[in-house]
N, C-alpha and C positions, 0 to 999 in steps of 0.2 A: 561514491559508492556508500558511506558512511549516512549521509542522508536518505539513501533510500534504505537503510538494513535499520536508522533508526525511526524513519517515516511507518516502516510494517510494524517496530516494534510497539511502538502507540497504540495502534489498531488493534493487536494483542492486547496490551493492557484495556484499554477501554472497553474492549467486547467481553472482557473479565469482572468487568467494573459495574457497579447500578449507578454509576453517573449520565446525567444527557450527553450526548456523543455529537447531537445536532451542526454545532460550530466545528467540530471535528470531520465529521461525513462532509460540512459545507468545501471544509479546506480538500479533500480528499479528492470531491469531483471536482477541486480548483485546479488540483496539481495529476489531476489522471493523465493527461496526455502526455505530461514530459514523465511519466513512469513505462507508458506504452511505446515511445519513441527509443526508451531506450533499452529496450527489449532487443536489438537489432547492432547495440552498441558492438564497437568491435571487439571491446576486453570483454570473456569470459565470466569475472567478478563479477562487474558491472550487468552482464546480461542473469546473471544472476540471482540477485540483489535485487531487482526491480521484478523476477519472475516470483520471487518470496514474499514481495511487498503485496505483489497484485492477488494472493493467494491470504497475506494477510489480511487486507483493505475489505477482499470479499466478502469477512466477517462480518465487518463490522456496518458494509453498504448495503447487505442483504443478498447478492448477487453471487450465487455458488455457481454460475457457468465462466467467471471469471477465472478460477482454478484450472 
């Protein structure tokens, strides 16, 4: 759960940030599926954590129907 509360938190900072995000966004749609997978996790936390991530991430991929 920690990896994904600090996987969005990234996404935050960078979409705040004028640095290239490029290598950032690459990793982002590396690891999308295991954030989407675990939308469905059984802990609460966890379904969470990755529903904040994917609302994060949206920033920063361009893609507001993510939300």
């Amino acid at each position: 759960m920690a990896a994904f509360n600090l996987f969005g938190k990234i996404a935050i900072m960078a979409s705040e940030s004028t640095m290239n995000a490029s290598g950032l966004i690459e990793n982002y749609y590396f690891h999308i599926i295991s954030v989407l997978l675990h939308l469905s996790d059984e802990k609460e936390a966890v379904r969470s954590a990755c529903h904040q991530t994917l609302e994060n991430i949206s920033i920063i991929i361009k893609a507001p129907d993510l939300k």
